[in-house]
N, C-alpha and C positions, 0 to 999 in steps of 0.2 A: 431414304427413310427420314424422318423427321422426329419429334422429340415424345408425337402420343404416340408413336410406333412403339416406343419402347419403353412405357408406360405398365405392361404385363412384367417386367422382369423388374420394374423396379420394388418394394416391399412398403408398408404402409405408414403412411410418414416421410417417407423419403423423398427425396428433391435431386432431381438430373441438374449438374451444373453444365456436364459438356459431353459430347462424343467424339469418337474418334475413328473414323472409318479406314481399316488396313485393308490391303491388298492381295495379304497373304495368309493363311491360317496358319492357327499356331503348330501344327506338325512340318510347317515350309509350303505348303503346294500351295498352288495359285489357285486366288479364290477371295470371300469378300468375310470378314469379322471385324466385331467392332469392339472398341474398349471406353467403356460410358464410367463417368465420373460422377459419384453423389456427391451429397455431404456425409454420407457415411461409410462406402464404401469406393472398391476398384472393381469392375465388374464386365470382364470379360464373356461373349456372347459369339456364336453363328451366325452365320447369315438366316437364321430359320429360326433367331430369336433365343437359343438354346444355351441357355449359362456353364459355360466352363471353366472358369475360372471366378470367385467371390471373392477377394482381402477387403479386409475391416481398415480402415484407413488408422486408428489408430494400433492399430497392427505391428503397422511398418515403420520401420527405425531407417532405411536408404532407398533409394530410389537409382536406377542407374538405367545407361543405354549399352549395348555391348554390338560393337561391328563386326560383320563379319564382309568376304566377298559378294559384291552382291546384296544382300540383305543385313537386317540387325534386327534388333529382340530388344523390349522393354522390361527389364525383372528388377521386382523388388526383395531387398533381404526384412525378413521379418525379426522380430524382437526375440525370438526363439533359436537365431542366425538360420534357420532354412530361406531358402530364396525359394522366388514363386517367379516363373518366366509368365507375363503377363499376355504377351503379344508378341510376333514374327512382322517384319514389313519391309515393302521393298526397300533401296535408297532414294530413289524419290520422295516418300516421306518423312526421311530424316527428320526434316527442321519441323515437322509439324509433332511427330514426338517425342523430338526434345522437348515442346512447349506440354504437352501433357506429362512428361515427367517432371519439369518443372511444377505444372499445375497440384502434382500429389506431394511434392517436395513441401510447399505454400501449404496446400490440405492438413500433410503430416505434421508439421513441426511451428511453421511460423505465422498461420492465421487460417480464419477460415474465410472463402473465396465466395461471393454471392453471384448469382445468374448474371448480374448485369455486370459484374468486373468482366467476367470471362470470355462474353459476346461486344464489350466495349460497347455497350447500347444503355447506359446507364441511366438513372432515371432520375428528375427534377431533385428529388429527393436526396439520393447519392451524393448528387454533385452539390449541392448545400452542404452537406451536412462534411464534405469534404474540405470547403470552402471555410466553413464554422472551422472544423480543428485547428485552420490553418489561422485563422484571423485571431485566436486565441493567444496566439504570441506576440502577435502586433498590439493586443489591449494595453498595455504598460503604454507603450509610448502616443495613443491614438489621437494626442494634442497633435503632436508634431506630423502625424500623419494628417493628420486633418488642416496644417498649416500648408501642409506641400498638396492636397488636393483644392485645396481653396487656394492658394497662388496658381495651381494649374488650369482652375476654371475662370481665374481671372485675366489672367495671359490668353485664352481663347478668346474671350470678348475683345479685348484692347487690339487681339490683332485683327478682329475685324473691320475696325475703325480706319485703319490707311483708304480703304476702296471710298468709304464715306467722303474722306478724306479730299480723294482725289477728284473725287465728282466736284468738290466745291472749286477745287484749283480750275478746272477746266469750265465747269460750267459760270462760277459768278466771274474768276478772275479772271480768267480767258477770253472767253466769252462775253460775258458782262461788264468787261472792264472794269472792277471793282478792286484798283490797286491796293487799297486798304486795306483790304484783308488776304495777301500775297504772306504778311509777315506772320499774321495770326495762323494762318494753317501750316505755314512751315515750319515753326512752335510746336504746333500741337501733334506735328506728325514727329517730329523729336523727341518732344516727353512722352507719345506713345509708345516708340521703340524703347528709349530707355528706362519707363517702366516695365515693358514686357522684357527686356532683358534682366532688369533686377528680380522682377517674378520668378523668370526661368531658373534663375542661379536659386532663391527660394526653395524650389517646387524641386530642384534635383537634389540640392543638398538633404531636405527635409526624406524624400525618398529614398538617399540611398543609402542615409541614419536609420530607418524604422527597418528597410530590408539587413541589411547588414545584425543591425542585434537580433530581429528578428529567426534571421538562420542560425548565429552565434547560438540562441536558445532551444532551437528545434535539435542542433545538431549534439548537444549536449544532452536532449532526452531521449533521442534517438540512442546513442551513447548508452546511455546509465539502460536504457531500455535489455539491449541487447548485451549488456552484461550481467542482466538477469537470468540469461539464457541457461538452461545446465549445459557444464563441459560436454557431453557428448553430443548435444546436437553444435554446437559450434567447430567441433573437430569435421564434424561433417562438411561445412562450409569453407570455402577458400578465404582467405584473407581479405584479396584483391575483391571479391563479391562482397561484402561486408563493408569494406572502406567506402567501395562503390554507392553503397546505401545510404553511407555518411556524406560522401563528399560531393558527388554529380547528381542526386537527385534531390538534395539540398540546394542546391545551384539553382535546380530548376524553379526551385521556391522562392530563390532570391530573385533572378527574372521577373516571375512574375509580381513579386510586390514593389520592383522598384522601376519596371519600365510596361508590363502586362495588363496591369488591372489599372495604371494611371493614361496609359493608352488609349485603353477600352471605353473610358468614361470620356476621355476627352475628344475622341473620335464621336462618340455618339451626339455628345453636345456639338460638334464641329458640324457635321451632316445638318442638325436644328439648325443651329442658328444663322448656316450660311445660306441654308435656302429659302430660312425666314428673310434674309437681305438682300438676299435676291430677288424676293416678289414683292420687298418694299421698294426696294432700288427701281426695276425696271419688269415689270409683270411679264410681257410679251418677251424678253430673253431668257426671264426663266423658265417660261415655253420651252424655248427652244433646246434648253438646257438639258430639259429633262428627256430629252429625245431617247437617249441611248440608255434609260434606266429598265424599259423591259429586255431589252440586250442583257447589262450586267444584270441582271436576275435573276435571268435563266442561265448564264453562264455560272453563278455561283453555284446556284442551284443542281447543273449540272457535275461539275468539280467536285462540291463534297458528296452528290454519292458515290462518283466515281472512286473518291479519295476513302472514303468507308469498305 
């Protein structure tokens, strides 16, 4: 089944974020049910389509998994404390609903979850507007940021100057006996390194000042965010899941603005500009160069769906 299959049971207004297809019904026996996730509720079904189970998502105060031999059961405790057994499934599905218990955890208490988070297929949009929250922290310092991305686009050009460089050594001085100028390239290939070194130093110090306050800031509002919380939905949470929130996926924020997103740019200009010098340099090698580029493109191209 697919998502207009189950477009009759959903109510009007309502939006399917995810389904979840068990193995087992909920009395135990072998057999096919499914447990579909709105935004407004938990809504357990038959294979024949047939609603047995509705919670209101803000209903529910826990969410929990319960093992047994063999199989386990997804039940939530309502604000009322009755529990509602949601779903039966084998242990093969374990890890798959854990992740929908988790999913109604997120539902319930700490956000609400859009189509595109849940499928990882997110959209132009999403991913901006994620990109925005984050670059919001970096405004304060966006000189320094913009010192370490301008010494990094300048350290890309300079290093491609050595190859220029060397055509002349080979071709006029070598070549052309033109000792004269032996001392002027050897010069200029010196104050190229040692400006693209003093750049480098630049470009990471500037970097890893903007990411560093940068997370200092995020993880402080994160912080103050999460002790807004009421005590009872926090007792719910383990500690160690919470810190986690603060400390490794702040991390991951710090990555990307201090080696991620200065990468990304510089790679892109790196690809331009060397294969602009490449067809100034010698046209017929960059021919040949480019031999193996329908290869890696299809190979990419293969990877990330594989990797999706």
């Amino acid at each position: 089944m697919d998502d207009k299959d189950f477009k009759r049971v959903l109510e009007d207004g309502e939006k399917l974020l995810a389904y979840f297809e068990s193995d087992l019904t909920r009395d135990g026996r072998f057999g096919c049910s499914y447990l579909l996730v709105t935004d407004k509720r938990a809504v357990v079904c038959d294979v024949n389509l047939k609603v047995e189970v509705s919670v209101n998502l803000r209903d529910i105060r826990s969410v929990s998994v319960k093992d047994y031999i063999g199989n386990a059961e997804l039940m939530v405790t309502l604000k009322d404390e009755s529990v509602v057994i949601l779903t039966r499934f084998s242990r093969a599905l374990r890890k798959r609903f854990g992740d929908a218990g988790r999913l109604l955890e997120n539902l319930a208490f700490l956000r609400r979850v859009r189509r595109e988070q849940v499928y990882e297929e997110e959209e132009v949009t999403a991913k901006t507007g994620t990109l925005r929250s984050i670059l919001r922290f970096v405004l304060p310092y966006k000189w320094v940021l913009a010192a370490g991305m301008v010494a990094g686009v300048c350290g890309i050009f300079l290093g491609l100057l050595p190859p220029y460089f060397m055509k002349m050594l080979i071709d006029d001085v070598i070549l052309g006996h033109k000792e004269e100028l032996l001392a002027q390239v050897i010069l200029a290939i010196i104050a190229t390194q040692a400006t693209s070194s003093l750049l480098g130093v630049v470009r990471s110090y500037s970097l890893s000042y903007v990411s560093l306050k940068a997370m200092y800031s995020i993880r402080i509002h994160l912080f103050k965010h999460i002790m807004r919380f009421q005590p009872s939905i926090l007792d719910r949470y383990e500690a160690g899941r919470l810190i986690s929130r603060i400390t490794d996926d702040v991390g991951r924020v710090n990555w990307f603005l201090s080696w991620g997103l200065e990468q990304l740019l510089r790679s892109s200009i790196s690809l331009i500009s060397v294969s602009a010098m490449i067809l100034l340099l010698e046209p017929r090698l960059s021919l040949i160069a480019l031999i193996p580029m329908p290869i890696l493109g299809l190979g990419v191209f293969l990877f990330r769906r594989k990797a999706r």
